[in-house]
N, C-alpha and C positions, 0 to 999 in steps of 0.2 A: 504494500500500500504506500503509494505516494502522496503523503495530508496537505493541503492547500497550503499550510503554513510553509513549507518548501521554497526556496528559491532557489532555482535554476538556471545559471548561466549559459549561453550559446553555447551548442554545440555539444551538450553533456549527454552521455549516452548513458541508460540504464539497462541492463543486456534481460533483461526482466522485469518489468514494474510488477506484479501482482507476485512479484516473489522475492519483494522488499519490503524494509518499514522506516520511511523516512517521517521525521516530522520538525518542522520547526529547526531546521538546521538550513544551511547553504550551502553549497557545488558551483564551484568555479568553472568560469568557461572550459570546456574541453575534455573535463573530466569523464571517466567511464566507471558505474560501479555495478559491479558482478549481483550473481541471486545469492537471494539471504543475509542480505549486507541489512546490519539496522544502524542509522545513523541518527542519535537520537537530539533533540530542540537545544541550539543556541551552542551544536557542533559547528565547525568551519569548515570544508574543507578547499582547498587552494585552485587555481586553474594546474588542469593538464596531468592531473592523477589517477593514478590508478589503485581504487579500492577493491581486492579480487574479493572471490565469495567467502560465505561464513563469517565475515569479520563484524565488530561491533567496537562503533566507534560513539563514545557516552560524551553525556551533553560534557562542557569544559575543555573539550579537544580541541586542540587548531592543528590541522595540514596543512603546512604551505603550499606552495609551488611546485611543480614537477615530483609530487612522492609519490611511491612505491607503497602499496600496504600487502603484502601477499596474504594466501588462505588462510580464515583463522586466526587473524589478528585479532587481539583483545587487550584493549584500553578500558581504564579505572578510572574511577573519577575522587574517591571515597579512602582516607586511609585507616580509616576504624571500622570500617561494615558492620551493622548489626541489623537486625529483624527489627526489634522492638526497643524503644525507649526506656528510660531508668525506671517508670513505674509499672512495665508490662506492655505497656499498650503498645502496637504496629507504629514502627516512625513515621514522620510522611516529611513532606520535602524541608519542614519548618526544624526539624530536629536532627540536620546536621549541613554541610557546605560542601559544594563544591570546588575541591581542587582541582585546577587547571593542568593542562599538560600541550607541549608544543613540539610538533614536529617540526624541524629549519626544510629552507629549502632543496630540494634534490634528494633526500635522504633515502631510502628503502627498507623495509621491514620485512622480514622473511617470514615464512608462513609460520603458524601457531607460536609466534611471538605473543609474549604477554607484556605491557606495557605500563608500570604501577602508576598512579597518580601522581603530579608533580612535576616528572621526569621533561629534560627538556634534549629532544634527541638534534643533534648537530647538522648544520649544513653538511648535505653530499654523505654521514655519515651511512655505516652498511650495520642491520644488524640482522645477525645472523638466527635460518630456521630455528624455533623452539626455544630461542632466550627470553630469560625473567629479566629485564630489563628493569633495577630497583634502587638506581641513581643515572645522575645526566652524562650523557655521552658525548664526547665533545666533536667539533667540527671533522669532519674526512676520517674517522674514528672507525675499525670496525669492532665490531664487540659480539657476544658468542656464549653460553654458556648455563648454567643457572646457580648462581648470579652471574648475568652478564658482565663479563671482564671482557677487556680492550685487549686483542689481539693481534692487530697491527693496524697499517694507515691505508685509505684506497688511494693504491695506486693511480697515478696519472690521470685524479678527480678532472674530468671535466667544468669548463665554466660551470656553475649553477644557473647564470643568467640564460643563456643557451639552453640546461635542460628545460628550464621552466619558462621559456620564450619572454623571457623581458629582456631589456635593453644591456648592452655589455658595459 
C-alpha cells in the first residue's frame, strides 16, 4: 500500500505497489524500491537509490543520495524497546522518542544488515552482508561483522557527486 501521505519524486519506480507499505515518508527523484519494503512517516529517503526487498526503513531514517540498501535491511529507531510502559499499560508514541539515524551519500548496505538507532553511516562507506552495525562508520569505511568493525577502506571510492548525480 502506497498512503496518500507519500511523496514521490520523478521518476521513482516501485517494482510492486500493493506489495509495499509506504506512508508519510518521501523518495527522491529516481529512486526504485523493491516488494515488501515498509518505509514508515517522516522516513527520507535520497534521489537515485536503491531500497531492494524485505527491508524496513523506521520513521527517523534519512538516505541520502545514491545509497545502496540490499535485502533485509533493518533500521531502528528506538534504543530501549519495550511493549509497555512503567505502569503496565501498551506505550504509544507519547512514551518514548525517536532516534534519528543517517545514511551519507553513496554508501551501500548489504543484505540483512541490521542498522541500531543513532548510527550515522559515512559517505561512499560499504557495509558488509549481515553486520550489526552498533556505532558510526566513518566516510569510505568498510565495516563487517557482529559488531560491525572497520575492515579496510573502499578502494578507489568514486566521486559521491557523480554516484548521486549532483554537481562535482
Amino acid at each position: 500500500m502506497i498512503a496518500a501521505s507519500v511523496v514521490l519524486g520523478e521518476g521513482v519506480v516501485i517494482h510492486h505497489p500493493d506489495l509495499v507499505n509506504l506512508y508519510g515518508c518521501r523518495i527522491g527523484d529516481g529512486s526504485r524500491v523493491g516488494a515488501f519494503v515498509e518505509i514508515q512517516k517522516n522516513a527520507v529517503i535520497g534521489r537515485n537509490c536503491k531500497i531492494s526487498s524485505h527491508s524496513f526503513v523506521c520513521e527517523g531514517v534519512t538516505v541520502e543520495d545514491g545509497v545502496f540498501v540490499g535485502h533485509g535491511v533493518m533500521f531502528t529507531n528506538d534504543i530501549y524497546p519495550r511493549a509497555v510502559a512503567s505502569d503496565g499499560s501498551l506505550q504509544t508514541e507519547a512514551d518514548w522518542a525517536v532516534v534519528s539515524t543517517r545514511v551519507r551519500e553513496g554508501a551501500s548496505i548489504g543484505s540483512n544488515a541490521t542498522i541500531l538507532a543513532g548510527i550515522t553511516i559515512g559517505m561512499g562507506a560499504l557495509v558488509g552482508a549481515g553486520a550489526v552495525v552498533t556505532r558510526d562508520v566513518p566516510d569510505y569505511a568498510i565495516v563487517a561483522g557482529v559488531p560491525a568493525e572497520v575492515t579496510g577502506r573502499v578502494k578507489d571510492a568514486p566521486p559521491v557527486a557523480r554516484i548521486a548525480g549532483g554537481a562535482q
